[in-house]
C-alpha positions in Angstrom: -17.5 -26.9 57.7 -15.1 -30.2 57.7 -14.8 -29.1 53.6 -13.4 -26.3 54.7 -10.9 -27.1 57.1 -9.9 -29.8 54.7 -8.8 -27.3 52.3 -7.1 -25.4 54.8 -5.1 -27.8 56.1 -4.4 -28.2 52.1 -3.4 -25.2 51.6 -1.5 -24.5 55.2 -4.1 -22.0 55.9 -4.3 -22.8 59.7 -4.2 -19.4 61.9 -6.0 -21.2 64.2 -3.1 -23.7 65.1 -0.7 -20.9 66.1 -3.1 -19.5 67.9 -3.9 -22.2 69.8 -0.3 -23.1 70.7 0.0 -19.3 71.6 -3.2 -19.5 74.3 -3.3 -22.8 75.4 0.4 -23.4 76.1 0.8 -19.9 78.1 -2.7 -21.3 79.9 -2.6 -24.6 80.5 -1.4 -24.7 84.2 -4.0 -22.3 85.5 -6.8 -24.0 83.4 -5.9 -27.4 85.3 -5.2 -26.2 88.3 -9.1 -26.8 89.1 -8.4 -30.5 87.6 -7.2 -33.0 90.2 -3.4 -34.7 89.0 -4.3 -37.6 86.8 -4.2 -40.9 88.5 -2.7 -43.6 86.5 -4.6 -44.5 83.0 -6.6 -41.4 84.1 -7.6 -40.5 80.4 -8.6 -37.1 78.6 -10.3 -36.2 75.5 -9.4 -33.7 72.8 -12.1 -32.9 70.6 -10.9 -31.5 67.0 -7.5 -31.7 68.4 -5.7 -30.6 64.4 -1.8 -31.7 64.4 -2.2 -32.5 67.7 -0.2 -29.8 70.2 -2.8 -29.9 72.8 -3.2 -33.4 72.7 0.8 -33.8 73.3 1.2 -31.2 75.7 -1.7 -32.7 78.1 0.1 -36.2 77.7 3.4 -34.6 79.2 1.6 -33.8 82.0 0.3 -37.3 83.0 -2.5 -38.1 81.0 -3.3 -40.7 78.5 -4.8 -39.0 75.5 -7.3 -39.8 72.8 -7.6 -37.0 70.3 -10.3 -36.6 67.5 -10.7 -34.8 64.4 -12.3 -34.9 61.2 -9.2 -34.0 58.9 -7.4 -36.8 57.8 -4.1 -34.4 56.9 -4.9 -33.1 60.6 -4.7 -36.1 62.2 -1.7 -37.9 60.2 0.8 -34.6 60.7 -0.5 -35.2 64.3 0.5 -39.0 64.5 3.8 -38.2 62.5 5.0 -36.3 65.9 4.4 -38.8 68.2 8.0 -41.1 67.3 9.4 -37.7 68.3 7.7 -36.5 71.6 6.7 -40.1 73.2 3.8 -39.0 74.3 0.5 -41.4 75.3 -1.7 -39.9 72.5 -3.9 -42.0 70.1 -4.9 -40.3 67.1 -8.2 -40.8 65.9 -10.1 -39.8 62.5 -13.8 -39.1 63.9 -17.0 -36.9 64.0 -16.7 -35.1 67.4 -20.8 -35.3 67.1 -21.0 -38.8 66.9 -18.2 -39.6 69.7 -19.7 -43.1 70.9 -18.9 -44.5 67.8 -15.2 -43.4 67.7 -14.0 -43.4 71.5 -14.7 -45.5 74.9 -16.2 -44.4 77.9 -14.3 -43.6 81.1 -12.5 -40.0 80.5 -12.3 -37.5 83.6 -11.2 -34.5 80.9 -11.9 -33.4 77.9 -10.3 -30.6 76.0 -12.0 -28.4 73.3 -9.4 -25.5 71.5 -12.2 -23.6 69.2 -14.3 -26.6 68.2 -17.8 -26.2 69.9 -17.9 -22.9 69.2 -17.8 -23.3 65.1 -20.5 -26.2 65.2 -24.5 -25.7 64.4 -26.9 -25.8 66.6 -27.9 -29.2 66.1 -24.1 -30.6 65.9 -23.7 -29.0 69.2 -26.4 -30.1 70.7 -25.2 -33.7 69.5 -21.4 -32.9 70.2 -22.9 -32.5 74.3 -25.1 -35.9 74.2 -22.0 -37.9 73.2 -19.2 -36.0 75.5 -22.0 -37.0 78.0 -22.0 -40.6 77.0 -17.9 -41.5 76.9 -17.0 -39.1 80.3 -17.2 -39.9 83.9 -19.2 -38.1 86.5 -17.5 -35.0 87.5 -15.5 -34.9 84.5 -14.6 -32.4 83.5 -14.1 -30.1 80.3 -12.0 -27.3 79.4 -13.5 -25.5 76.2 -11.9 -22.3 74.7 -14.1 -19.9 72.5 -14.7 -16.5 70.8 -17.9 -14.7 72.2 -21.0 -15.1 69.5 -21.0 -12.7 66.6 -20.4 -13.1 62.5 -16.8 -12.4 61.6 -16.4 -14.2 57.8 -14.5 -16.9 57.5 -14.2 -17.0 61.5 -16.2 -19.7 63.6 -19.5 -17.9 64.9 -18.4 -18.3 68.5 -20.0 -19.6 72.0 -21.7 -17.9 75.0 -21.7 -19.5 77.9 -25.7 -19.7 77.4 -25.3 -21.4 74.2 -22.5 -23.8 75.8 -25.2 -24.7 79.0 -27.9 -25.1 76.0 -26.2 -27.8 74.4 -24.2 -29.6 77.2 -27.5 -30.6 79.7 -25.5 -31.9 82.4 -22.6 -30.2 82.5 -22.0 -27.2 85.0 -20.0 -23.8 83.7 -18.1 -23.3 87.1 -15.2 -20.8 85.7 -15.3 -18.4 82.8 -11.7 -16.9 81.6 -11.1 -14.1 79.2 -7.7 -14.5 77.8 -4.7 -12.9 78.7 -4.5 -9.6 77.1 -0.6 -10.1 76.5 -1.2 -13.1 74.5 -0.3 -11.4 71.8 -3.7 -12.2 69.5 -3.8 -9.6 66.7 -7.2 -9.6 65.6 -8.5 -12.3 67.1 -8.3 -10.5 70.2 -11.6 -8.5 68.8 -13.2 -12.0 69.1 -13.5 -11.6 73.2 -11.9 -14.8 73.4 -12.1 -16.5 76.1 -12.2 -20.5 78.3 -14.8 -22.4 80.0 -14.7 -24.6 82.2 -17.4 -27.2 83.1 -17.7 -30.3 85.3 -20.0 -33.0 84.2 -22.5 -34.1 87.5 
């Protein structure tokens, strides 16, 4: 998989970036509104965070950001906007299944825009044991996913059943199928939709 997104970023095959900037930025406020205003330092998490959007737009709001990804050409278009939006983001080149070894502990949020859901079984499963190890209690996670179902070249998607599988721990407490006017084109077959969970 991280082949694969390494030649698309190569090749500026990345539907999923516009996408993501499409959803999350028309979402974000509603998403959070569950999420209590960060505190000073309060710190989030975005796993496989790509040039970086998300990551940006939840350090406008307050928070201090660490991002993560596995694609070098990801991560340095992603530190190349920081001089330009000022934004408390540290970019980090890492395995989001391995997170102890890449991040600190201490994060109250963490942020997932279509990674979980295009993971294995067993990288999921890890991917939950380490977001378990660097968050607080009552963290908490927003996680955005296609439903389960094989679609080529598309991730394989999430249910919520697979998400409770592999994140023991974590509670689902809100479950929101996009906006239909989000203006998805065929993605929208993918029943896309956000999670949200709180770590107890």
């Amino acid at each position: 998989m991280n082949l694969g997104y390494r030649l698309a970023y190569r090749l500026g095959v990345t539907p999923w970036e516009h996408a993501g900037r499409i959803i999350f930025g028309k979402q974000l406020d509603r998403l959070l509104d569950g999420a209590a205003p960060p505190a000073s330092g309060a710190k989030a998490l975005d796993l496989g965070c790509g040039t970086g959007d998300h990551s940006i737009q939840l350090a406008m709001r307050g928070w201090s950001v660490t991002a993560v990804d596995a694609v070098p050409l990801a991560i340095s278009r992603a530190r190349a906007k920081l001089p330009i939006a000022g934004a408390d983001v540290k970019f980090v080149l890492g395995d989001v299944t391995n997170l102890p070894a890449y991040v600190a502990r201490g994060y109250s949020l963490a942020l997932d825009i279509g990674c979980f859901h295009g993971l294995t079984d067993d990288q999921r499963t890890a991917y939950g044991n380490g977001l378990t190890a660097v968050t607080d209690p009552g963290a908490q996670l927003v996680m955005f996913s296609f439903s389960p179902g094989w679609r080529g070249p598309l991730p394989r998607g999430a249910s919520q059943l697979d998400v409770e599988r592999a994140l023991g721990g974590w509670t689902v407490v809100g479950d929101y199928p996009i906006d239909p006017d989000a203006s998805l084109g065929l993605l929208a077959k993918a029943d896309p939709r956000f999670f949200r969970l709180v770590r107890s």
